[in-house]
PyMOL Python script that loads the backbone (N, CA, C, O; Angstrom):
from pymol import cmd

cmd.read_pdbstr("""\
ATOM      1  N   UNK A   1       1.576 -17.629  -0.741  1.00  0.00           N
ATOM      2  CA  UNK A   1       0.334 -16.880  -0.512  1.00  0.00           C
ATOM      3  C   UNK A   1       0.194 -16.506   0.964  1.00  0.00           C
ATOM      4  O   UNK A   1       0.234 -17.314   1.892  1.00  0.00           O
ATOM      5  N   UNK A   2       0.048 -15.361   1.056  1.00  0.00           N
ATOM      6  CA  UNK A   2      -1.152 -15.299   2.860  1.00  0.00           C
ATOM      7  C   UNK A   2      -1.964 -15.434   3.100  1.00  0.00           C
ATOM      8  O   UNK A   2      -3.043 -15.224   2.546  1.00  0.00           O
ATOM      9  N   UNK A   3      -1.532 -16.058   4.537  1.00  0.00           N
ATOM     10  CA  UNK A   3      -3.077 -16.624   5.012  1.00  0.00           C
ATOM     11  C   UNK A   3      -3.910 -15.957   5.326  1.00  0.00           C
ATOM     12  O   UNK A   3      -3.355 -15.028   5.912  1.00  0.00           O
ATOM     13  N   UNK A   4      -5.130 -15.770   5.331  1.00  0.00           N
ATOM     14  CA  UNK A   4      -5.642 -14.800   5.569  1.00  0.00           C
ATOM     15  C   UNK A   4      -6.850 -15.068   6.781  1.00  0.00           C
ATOM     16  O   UNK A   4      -7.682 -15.935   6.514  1.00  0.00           O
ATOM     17  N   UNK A   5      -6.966 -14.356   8.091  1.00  0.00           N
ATOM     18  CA  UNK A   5      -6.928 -14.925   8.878  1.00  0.00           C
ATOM     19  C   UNK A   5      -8.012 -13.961   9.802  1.00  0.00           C
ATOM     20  O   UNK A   5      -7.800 -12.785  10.096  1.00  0.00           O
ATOM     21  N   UNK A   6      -9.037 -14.630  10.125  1.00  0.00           N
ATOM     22  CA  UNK A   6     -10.110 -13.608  10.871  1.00  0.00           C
ATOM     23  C   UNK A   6      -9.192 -12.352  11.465  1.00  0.00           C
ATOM     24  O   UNK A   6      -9.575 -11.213  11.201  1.00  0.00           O
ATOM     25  N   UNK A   7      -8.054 -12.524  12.218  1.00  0.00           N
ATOM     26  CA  UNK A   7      -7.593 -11.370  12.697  1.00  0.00           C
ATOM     27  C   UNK A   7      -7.532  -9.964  11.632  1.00  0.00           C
ATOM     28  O   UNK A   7      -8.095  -8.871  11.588  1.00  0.00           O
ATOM     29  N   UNK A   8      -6.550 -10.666  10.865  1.00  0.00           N
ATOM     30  CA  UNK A   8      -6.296  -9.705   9.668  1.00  0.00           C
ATOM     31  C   UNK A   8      -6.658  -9.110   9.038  1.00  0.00           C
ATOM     32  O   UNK A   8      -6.206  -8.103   8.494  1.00  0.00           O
ATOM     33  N   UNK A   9      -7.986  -9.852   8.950  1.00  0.00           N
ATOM     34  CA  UNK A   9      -9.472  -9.102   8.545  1.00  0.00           C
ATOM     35  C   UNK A   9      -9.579  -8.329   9.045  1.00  0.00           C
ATOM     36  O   UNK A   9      -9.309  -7.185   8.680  1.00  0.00           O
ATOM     37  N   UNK A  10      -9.975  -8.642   9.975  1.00  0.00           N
ATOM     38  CA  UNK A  10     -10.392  -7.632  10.793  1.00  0.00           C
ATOM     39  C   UNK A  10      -9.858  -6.133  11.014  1.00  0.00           C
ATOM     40  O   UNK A  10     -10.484  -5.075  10.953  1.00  0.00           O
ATOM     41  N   UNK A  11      -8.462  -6.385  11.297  1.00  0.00           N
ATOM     42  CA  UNK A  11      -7.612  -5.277  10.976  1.00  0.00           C
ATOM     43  C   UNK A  11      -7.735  -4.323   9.565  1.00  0.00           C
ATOM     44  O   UNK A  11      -7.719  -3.107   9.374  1.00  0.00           O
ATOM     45  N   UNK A  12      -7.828  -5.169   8.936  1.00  0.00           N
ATOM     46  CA  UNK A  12      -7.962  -4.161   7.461  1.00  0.00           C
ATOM     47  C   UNK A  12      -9.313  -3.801   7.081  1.00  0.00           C
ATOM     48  O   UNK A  12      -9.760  -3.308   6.045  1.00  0.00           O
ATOM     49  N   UNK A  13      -9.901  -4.196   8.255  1.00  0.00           N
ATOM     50  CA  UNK A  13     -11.111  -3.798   7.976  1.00  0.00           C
ATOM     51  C   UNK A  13     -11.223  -2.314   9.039  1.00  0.00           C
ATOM     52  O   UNK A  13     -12.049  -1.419   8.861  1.00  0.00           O
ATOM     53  N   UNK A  14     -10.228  -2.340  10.096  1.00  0.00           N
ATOM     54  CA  UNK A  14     -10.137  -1.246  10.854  1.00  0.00           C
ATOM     55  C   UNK A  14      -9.266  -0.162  10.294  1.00  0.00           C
ATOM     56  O   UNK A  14      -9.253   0.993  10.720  1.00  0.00           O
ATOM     57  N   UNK A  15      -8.561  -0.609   9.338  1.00  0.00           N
ATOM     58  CA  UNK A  15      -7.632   0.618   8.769  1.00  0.00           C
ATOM     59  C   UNK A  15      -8.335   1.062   7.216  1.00  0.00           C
ATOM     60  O   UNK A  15      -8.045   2.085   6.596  1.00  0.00           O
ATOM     61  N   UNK A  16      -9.321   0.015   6.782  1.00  0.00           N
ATOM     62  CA  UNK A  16      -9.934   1.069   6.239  1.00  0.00           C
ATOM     63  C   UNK A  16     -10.976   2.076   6.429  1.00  0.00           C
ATOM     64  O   UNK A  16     -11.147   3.212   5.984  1.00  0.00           O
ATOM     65  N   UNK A  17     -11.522   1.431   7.102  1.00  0.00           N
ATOM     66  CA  UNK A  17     -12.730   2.645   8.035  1.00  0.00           C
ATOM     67  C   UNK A  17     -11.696   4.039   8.725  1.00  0.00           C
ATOM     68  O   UNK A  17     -11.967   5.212   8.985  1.00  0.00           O
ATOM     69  N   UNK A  18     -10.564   3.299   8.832  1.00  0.00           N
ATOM     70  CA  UNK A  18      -9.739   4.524   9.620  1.00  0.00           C
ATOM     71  C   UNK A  18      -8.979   5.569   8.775  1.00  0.00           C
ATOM     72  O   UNK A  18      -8.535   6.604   9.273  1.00  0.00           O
ATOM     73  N   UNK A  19      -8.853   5.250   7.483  1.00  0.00           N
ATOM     74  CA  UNK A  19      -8.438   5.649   6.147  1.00  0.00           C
ATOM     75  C   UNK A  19      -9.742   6.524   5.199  1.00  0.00           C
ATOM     76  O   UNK A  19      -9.666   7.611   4.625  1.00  0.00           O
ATOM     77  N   UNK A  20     -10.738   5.706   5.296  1.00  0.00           N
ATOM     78  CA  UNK A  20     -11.779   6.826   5.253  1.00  0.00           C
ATOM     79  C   UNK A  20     -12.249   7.862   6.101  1.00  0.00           C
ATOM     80  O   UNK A  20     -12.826   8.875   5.704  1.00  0.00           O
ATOM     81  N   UNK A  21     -11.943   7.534   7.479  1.00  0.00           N
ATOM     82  CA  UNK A  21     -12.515   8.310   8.034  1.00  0.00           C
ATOM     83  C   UNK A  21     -11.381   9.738   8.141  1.00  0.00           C
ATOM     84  O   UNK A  21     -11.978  10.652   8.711  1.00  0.00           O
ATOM     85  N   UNK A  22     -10.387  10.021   7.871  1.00  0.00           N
ATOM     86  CA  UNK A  22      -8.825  10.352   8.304  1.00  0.00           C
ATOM     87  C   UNK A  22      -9.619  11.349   6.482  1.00  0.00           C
ATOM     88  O   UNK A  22      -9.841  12.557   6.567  1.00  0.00           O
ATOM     89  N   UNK A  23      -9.900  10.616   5.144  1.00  0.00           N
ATOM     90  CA  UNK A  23      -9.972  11.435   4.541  1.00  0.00           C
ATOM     91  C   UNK A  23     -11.328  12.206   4.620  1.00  0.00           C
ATOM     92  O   UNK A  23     -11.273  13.369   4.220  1.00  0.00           O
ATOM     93  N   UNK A  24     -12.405  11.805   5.020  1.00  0.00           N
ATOM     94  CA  UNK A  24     -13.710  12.689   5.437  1.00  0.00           C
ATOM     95  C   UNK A  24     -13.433  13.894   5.988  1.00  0.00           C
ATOM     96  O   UNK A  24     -13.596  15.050   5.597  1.00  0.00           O
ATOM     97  N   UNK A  25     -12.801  13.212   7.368  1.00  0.00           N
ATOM     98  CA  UNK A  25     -11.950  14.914   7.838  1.00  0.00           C
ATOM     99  C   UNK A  25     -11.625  15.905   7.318  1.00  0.00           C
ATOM    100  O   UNK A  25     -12.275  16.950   7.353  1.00  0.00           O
ATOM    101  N   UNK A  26     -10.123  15.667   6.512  1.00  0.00           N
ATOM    102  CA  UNK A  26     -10.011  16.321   5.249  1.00  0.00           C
ATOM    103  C   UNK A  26     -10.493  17.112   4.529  1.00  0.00           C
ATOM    104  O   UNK A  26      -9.961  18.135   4.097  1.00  0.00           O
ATOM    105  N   UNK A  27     -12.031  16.535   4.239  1.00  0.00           N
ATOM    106  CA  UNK A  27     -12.851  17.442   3.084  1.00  0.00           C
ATOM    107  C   UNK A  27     -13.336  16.947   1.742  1.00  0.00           C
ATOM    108  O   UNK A  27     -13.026  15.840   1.303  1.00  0.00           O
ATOM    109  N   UNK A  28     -14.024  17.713   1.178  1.00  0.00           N
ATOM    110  CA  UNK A  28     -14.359  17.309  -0.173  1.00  0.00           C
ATOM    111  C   UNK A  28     -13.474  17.424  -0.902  1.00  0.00           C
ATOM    112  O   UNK A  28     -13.265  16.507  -1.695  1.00  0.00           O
ATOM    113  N   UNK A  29     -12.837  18.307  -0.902  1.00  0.00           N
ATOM    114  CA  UNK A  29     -11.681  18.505  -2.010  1.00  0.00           C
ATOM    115  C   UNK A  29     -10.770  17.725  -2.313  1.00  0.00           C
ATOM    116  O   UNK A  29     -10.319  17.704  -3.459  1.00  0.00           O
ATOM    117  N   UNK A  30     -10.227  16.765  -1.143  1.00  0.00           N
ATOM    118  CA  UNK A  30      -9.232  15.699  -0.965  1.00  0.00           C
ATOM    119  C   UNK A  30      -9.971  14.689  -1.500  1.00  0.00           C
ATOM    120  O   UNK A  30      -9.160  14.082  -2.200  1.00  0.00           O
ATOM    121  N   UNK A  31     -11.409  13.952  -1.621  1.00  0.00           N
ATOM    122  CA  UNK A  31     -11.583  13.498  -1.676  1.00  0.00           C
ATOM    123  C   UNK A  31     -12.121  13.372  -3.325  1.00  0.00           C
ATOM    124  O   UNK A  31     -12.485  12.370  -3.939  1.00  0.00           O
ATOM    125  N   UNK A  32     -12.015  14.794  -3.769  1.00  0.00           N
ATOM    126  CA  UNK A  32     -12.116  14.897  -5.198  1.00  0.00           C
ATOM    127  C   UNK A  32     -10.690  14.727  -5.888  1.00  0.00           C
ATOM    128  O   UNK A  32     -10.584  14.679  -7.113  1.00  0.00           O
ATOM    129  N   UNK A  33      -9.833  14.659  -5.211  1.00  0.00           N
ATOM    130  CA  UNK A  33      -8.616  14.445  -5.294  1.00  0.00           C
ATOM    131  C   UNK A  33      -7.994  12.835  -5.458  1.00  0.00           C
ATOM    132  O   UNK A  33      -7.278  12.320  -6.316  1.00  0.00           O
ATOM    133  N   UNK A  34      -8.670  12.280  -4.130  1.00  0.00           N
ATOM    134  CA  UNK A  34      -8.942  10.829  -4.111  1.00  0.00           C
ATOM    135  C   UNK A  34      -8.504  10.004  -5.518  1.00  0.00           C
ATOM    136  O   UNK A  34      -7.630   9.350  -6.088  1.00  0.00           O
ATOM    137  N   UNK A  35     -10.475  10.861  -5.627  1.00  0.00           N
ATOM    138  CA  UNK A  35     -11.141   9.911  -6.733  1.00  0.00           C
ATOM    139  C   UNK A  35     -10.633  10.406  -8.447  1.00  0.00           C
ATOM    140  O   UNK A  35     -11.148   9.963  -9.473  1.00  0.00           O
ATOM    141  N   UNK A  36      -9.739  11.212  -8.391  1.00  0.00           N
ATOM    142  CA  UNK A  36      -9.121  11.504  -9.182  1.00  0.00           C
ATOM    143  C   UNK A  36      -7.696  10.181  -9.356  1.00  0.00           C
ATOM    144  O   UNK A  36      -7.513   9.192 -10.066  1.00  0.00           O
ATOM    145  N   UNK A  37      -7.155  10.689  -8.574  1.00  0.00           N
ATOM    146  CA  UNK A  37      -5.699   9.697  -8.331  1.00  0.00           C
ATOM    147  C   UNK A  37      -6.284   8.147  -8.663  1.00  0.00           C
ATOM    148  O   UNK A  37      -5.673   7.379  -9.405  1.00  0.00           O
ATOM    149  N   UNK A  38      -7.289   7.874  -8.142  1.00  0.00           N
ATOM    150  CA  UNK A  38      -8.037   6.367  -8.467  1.00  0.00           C
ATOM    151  C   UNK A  38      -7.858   5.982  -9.573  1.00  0.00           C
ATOM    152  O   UNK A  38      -7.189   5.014  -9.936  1.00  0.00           O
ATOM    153  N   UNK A  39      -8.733   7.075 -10.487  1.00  0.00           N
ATOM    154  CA  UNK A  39      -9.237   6.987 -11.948  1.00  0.00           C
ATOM    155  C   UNK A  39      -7.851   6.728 -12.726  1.00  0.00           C
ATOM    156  O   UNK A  39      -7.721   5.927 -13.651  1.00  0.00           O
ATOM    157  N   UNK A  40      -6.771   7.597 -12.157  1.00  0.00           N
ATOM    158  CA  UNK A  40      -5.203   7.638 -12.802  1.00  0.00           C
ATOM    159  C   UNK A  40      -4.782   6.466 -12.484  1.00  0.00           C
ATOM    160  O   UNK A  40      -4.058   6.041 -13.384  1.00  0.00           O
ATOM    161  N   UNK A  41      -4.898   5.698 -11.583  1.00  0.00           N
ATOM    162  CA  UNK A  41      -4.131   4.372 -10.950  1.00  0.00           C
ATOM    163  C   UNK A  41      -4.648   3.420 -11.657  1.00  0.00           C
ATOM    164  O   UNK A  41      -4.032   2.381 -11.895  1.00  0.00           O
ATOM    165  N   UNK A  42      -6.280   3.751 -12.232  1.00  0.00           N
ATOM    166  CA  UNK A  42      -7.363   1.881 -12.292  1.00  0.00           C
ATOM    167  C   UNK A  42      -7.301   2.209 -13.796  1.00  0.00           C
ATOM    168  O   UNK A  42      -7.241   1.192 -14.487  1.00  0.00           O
ATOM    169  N   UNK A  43      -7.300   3.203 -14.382  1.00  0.00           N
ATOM    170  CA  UNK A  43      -7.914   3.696 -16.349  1.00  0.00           C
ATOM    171  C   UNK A  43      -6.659   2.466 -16.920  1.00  0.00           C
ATOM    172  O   UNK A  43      -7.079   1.536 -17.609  1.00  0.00           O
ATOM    173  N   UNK A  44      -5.620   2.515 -16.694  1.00  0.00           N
ATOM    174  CA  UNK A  44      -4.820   1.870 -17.624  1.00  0.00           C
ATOM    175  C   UNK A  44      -5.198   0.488 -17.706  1.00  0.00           C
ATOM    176  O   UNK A  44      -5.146  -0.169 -18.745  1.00  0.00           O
ATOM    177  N   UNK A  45      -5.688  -0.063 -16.270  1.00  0.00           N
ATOM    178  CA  UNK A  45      -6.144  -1.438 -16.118  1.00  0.00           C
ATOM    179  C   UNK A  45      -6.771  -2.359 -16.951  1.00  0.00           C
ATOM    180  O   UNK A  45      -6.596  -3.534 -17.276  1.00  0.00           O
ATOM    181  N   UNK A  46      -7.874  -1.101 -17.297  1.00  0.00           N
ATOM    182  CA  UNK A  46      -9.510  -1.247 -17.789  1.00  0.00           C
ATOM    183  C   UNK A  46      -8.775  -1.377 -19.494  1.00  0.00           C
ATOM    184  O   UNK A  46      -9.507  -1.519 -20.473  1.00  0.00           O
TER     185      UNK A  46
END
""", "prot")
cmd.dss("prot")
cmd.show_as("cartoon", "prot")
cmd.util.cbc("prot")
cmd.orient("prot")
């Protein structure tokens, strides 16, 4: 397992704000795109 470690947190807490923010830029469209690709990745899960 990893440890998971205030740093690391932290970090992934900076690359996702930086991952959202990178697709905001982008646009709506990407982001309708996004949440498309999501739905394709998570539906089989469910």
């Amino acid at each position: 397992m990893l440890k998971v470690t205030e740093k690391t947190l932290s970090f992934g807490m900076k690359y996702l704000s930086m991952l959202r923010f990178f697709y905001v830029k982008k646009g709506r469209r990407n982001d309708k795109c996004l949440n498309h690709y999501l739905k394709k990745k998570i539906s089989p899960l469910q």
